[in-house]
C-alpha positions in Angstrom: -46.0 -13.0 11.1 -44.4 -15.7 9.7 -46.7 -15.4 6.3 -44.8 -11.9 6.0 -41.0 -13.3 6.4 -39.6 -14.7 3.1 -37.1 -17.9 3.8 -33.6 -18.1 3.1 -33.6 -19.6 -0.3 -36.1 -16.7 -1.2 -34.5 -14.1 -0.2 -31.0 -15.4 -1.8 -32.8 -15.0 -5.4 -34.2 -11.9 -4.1 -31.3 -10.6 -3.2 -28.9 -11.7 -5.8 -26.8 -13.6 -2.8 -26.4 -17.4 -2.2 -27.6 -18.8 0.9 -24.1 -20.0 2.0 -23.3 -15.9 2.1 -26.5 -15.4 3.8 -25.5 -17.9 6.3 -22.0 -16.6 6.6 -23.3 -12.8 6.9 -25.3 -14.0 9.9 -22.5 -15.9 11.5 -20.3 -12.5 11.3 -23.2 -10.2 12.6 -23.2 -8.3 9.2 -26.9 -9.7 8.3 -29.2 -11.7 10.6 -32.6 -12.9 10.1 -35.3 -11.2 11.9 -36.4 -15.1 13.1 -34.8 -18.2 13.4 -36.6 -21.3 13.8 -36.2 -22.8 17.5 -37.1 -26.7 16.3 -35.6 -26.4 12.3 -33.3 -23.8 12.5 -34.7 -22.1 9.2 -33.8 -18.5 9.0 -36.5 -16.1 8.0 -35.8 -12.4 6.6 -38.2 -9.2 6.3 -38.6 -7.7 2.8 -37.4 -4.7 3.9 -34.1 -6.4 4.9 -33.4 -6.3 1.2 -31.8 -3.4 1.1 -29.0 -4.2 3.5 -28.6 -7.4 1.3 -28.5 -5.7 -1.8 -26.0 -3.4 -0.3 -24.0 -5.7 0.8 -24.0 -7.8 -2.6 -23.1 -4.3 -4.4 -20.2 -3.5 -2.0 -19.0 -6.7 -2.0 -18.8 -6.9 -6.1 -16.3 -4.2 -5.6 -14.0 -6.3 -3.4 -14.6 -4.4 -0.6 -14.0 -6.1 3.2 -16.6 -7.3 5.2 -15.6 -5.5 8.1 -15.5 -2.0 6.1 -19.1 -3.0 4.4 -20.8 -3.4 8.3 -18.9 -0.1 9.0 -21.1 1.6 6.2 -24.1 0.2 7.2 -23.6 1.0 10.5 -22.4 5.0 9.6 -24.4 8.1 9.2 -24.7 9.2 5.9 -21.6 11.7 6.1 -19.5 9.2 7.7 -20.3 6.5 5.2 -19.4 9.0 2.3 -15.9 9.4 4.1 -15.7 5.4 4.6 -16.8 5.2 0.6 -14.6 7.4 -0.2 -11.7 5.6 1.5 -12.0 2.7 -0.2 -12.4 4.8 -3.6 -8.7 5.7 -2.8 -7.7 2.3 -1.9 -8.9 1.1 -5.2 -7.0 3.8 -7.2 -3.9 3.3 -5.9 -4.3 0.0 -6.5 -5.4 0.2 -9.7 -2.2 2.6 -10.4 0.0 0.1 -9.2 -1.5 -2.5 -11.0 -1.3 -0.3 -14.4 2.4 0.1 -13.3 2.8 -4.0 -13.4 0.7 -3.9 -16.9 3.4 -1.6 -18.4 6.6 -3.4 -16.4 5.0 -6.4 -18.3 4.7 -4.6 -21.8 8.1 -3.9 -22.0 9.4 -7.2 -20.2 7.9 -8.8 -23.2 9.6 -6.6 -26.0 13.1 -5.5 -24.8 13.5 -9.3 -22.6 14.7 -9.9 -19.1 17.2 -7.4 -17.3 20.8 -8.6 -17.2 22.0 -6.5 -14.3 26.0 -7.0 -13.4 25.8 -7.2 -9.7 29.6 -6.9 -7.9 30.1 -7.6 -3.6 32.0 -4.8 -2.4 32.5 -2.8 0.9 31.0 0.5 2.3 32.7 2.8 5.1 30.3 3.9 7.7 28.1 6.7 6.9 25.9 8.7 9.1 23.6 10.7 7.0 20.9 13.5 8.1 17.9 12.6 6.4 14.2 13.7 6.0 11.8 10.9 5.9 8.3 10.6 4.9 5.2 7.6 5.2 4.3 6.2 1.4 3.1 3.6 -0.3 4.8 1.2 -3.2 3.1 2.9 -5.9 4.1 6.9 -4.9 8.0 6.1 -3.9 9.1 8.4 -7.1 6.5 11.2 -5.5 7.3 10.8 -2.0 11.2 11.2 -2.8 11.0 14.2 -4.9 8.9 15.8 -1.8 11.7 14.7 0.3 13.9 16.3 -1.8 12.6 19.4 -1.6 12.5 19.6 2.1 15.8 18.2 2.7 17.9 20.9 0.6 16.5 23.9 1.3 17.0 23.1 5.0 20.7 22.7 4.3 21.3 25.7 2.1 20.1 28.0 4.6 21.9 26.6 7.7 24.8 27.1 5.0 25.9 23.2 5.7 27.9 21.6 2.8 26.8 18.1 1.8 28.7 15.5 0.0 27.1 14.2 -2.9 25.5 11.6 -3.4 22.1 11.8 -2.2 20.9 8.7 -0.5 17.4 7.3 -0.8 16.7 4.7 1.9 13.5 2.2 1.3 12.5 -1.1 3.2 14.1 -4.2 1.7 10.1 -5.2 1.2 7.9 -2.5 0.5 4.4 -2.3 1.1 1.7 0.3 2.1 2.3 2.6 4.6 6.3 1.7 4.4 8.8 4.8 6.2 11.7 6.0 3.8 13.8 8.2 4.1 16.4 10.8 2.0 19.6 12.0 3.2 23.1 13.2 2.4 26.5 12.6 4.4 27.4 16.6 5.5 31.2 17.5 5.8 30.9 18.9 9.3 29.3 15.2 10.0 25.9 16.5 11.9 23.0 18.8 9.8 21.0 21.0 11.1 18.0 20.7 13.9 14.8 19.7 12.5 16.6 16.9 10.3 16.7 13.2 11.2 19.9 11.1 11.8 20.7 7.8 9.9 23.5 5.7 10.6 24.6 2.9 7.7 26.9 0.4 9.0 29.9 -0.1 7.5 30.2 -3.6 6.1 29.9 -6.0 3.0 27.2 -4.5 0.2 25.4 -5.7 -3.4 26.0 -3.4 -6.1 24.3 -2.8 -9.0 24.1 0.5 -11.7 20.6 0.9 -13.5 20.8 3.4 -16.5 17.1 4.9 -18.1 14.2 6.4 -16.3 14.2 6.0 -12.5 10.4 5.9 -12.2 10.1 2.3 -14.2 13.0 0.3 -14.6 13.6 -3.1 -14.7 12.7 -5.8 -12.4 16.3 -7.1 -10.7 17.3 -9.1 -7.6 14.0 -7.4 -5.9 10.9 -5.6 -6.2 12.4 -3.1 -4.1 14.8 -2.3 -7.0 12.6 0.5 -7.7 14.3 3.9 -8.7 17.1 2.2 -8.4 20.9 3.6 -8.4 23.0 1.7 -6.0 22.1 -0.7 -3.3 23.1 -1.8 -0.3 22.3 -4.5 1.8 24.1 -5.1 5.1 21.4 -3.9 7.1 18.0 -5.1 4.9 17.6 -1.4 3.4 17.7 -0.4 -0.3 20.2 2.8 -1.2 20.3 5.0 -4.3 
């Protein structure tokens, strides 16, 4: 039997793999040998073992996690395909979001660093009734507009005046799956049922203006200075 099982190093050429990965994969469960040696401790693979490893090498070429690659191995075929596909959309985001850095950069480069005036000034308490919505970094400008358009039309036909502006709320850091949220501060003080409440403390705030599109603007004080009209800070959130 052992005439039939290919050695470590053998199987790392085979399998395009080194045999510190093969060791590692073993040590994680995501690849064992079919024998180890009681006395040397050599591992031994089957040929048809190859597969998996080539697998493996392939899926892990494409950044993908260990723990999602054993999950694919491990799947049915319709289940993998919904795993694969996962990951596909992992990858485009964050390939969109790394095109969005490309072009940040680009224009960084000709037109210089931002010179944003920031002034320290006070805000009154607002209570705002808001819609909110799970997004990632990369589909704030999306997520808002959606907001948007659920938040009005909910207002205009429980006939409830709003004071302008409208407020965007995001997480002082974003990151995937963040919570934001879009609001307005009605007259009567409360909106309708089915809207969310939002109270903004009254308190010292960071102001800045940004003037051109919303959707790329210049890098200032943070990241989270995306879309950017007017911020806030006195409880970690970011307003336009």
């Amino acid at each position: 039997m052992q005439d039939e099982l290919l050695t470590i190093g053998r199987f790392a050429r085979l399998c395009r793999l080194s045999v510190k990965q093969l060791r590692h994969y073993d040590e994680t469960g995501l690849l064992a040998p079919v024998r180890v040696d009681v006395g040397s401790g050599y591992r031994y693979y089957a040929p048809e073992q190859a597969r998996d490893a080539l697998t493996i090498a392939l899926l892990r070429e494409m950044d993908l996690p260990l723990a999602v690659i054993a999950r694919t191995l491990a799947a049915e075929p319709e289940s993998r395909a919904q795993i694969l596909r996962a990951e596909r959309d992992r990858l485009a985001e964050r390939i969109s979001r790394d095109q969005t850095r490309l072009e940040m950069l680009e224009r960084l480069a000709e037109d210089g660093l931002p010179g944003y005036e920031v002034t320290i000034g006070r805000e009154r308490e607002r209570r705002l009734s808001v819609v909110r919505a799970d997004c990632s970094p990369a589909r704030i400008g999306e997520k808002v507009e959606k907001c948007v358009g659920r938040l009005l039309p909910v207002l205009g036909k429980a006939g409830i005046a709003w004071e302008p502006p409208l407020w965007a709320l995001y997480p002082l850091d974003l990151e995937e799956g963040m919570e934001i949220a879009v609001g307005v501060q009605t007259l009567e003080g409360q909106g309708p049922s089915g809207l969310g409440l939002e109270a903004l403390p009254g308190g010292l705030v960071a102001e800045t203006v940004h003037i051109g599109q919303a959707a790329q603007p210049p890098r200032s004080l943070k990241e989270t200075f995306q879309n950017l009209g007017r911020s806030r800070t006195p409880d970690n959130r970011f307003l336009t």
